[in-house]
N, C-alpha and C positions, 0 to 999 in steps of 0.2 A: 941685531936689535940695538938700538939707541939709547942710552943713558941719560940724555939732555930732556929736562924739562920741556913741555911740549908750550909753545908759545900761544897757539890758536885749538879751540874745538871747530872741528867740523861739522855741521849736522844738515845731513842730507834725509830727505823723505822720499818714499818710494812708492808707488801706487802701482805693485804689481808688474814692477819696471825691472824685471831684474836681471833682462839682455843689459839696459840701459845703465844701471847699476855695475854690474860687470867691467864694463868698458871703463867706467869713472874709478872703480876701484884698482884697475890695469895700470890705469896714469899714477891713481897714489901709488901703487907697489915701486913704480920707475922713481916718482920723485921724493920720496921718503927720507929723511933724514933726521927725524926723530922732533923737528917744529910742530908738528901739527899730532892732534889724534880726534878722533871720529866718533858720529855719535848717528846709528841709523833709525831710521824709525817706518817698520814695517805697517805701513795706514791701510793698507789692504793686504788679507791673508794670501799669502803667495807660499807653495811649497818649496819653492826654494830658499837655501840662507847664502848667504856669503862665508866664503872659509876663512877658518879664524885668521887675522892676520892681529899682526903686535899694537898696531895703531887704534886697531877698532874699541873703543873704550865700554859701549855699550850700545844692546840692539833691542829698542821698545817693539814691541810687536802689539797695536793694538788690538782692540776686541771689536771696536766699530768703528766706520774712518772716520778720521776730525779733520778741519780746516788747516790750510798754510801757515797760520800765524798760530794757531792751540797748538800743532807737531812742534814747532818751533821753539815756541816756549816750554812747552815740557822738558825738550833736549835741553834747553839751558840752564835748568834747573839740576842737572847730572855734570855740568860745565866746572870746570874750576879754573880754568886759565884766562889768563889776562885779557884774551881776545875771543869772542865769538863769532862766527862764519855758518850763513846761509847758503848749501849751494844746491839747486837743481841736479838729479841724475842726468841731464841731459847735457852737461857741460864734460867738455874733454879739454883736458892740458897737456902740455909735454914739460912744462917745468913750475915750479912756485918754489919762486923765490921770496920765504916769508920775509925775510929782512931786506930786501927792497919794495917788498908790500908793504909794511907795516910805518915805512919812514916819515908818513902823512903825519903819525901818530904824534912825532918826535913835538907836532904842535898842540899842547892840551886843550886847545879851540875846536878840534879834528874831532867828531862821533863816529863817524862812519867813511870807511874806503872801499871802492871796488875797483876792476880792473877794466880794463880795454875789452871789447865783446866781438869778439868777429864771425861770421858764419861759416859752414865749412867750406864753405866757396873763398873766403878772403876777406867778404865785404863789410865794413863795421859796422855790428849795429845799431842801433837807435838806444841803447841802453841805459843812458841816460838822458834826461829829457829837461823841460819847462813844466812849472806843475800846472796839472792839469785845469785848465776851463772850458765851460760848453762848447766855446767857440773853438780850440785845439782841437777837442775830441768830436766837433762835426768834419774840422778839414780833415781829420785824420781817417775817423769812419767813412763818410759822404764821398770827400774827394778826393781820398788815398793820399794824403798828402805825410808821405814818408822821409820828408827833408830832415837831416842831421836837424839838432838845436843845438849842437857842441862840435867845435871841431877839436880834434884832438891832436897833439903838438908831443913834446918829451917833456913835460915838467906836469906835475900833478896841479889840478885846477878843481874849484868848486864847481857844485851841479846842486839845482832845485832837489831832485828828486832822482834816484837810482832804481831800476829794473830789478824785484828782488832772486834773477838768477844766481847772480856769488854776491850777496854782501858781506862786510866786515867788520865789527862793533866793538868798542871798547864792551871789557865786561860791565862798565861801569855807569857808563852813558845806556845801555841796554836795559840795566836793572833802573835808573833814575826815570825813564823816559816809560818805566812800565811795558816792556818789550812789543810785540806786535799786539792791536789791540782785536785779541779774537772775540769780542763780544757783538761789535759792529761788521766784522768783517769776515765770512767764512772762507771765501776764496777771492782772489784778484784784488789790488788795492790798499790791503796791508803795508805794499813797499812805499807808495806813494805818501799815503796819513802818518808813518812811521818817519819819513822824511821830513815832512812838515812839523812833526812833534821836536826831532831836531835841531833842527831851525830855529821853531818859536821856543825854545829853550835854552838860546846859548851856543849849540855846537855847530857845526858845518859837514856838511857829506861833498867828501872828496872824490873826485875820478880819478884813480894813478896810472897813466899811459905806461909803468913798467913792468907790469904784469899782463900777458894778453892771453885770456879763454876762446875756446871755442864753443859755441851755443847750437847744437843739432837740436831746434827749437819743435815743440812736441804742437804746438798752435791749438791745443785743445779747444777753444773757444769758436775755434772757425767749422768744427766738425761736430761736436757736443752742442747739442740744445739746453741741455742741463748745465754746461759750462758757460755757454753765450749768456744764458739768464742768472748767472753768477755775475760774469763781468756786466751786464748793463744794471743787475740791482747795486753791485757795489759803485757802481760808476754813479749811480743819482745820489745812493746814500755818503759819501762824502760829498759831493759837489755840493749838498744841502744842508749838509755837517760843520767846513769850514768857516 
């Protein structure tokens, strides 16, 4: 067990994922060194818990599910450390190195970092992007059109808008910018508007090519009906928003 102040919260949400959860907590047990501590948030009742481990700071369970951006912010609200992090149970690491993540920070212009996304095949993904317009989100939907917008190199570079599987926030820029805005947004969407809010505020959202995840991506949207009509209503209601 660690004695070092923990630099970053973790907060991960869980929808009954708790193979997927498993796995994600396997990597923290490997790469633990007393940086980071966790904050879970059980959104659907699932019998199982995760075993205590030293990091785990606290596990909301609640009573009836709420959106990506409400889990979120509740978690941040239990936060005390300098940095808050979003990440998907679907994301796998084998190392995090917080203090090569966090060196974007060293620039007080920096809101927000995230890492390099690759699939478990290899292939990078699309994780950060161009923000969104009709005409992206036709070639994207209509004509698959899945080309990088960023190529990625060894030195940390800005990006419109970041995928909100791992993001990383100042606690301070999180709390100014009124965290995810779950009143517009119950699911899909919140990364993109929360990016934009950054932006038009001052700060910049970095990609750090020193960190690289793995995303065994759950694609809910492509197999839920219920989720597909989540991402097309948040897709009109920003596009009609900004």
């Amino acid at each position: 067990m660690s004695n070092k102040e923990p630099l970053i919260t973790l907060s991960v949400v869980s929808h009954n994922q708790y193979d997927l959860m498993s796995l994600l907590l396997a990597d923290l047990d490997k790469v633990y060194n007393g940086d980071f501590e966790l904050i879970i948030t059980m959104n659907i009742v699932d019998h199982h818990r995760p075993l205590p481990r030293s990091y785990i700071k606290k596990i909301i369970v609640n009573s009836e599910p709420r959106g990506f951006g409400a889990n979120h912010n509740t978690a941040f609200k239990f936060a005390t450390t300098p940095y808050f992090a979003v990440i998907n149970p679907d994301i796998r690491l084998s190392e995090l190195d917080c203090v090569a993540f966090l060196q974007p920070f060293a620039n007080t212009s920096v809101g927000v970092v995230v890492p390099k996304v690759i699939s478990p095949n290899g292939a990078i993904e699309d994780s950060v992007r161009y923000r969104p317009t009709f005409i992206r989100l036709l070639r994207r939907v209509v004509f698959r059109d899945r080309q990088l917008d960023y190529r990625w190199g060894d030195i940390p570079f800005p990006v419109e808008w970041a995928a909100g599987m791992f993001m990383v926030f100042t606690r301070s820029v999180f709390e100014k910018v009124g965290g995810f805005d779950d009143k517009k947004y119950f699911m899909y969407f919140e990364d993109v508007d929360i990016c934009r809010r950054i932006w038009k505020s001052g700060w910049s959202v970095i990609a750090n090519p020193s960190v690289t995840v793995v995303h065994a991506a759950q694609r809910a949207s492509k197999r839920s009906i219920k989720h597909l009509r989540w991402h097309v209503s948040s897709a009109i209601r920003y596009l009609t928003n900004i």
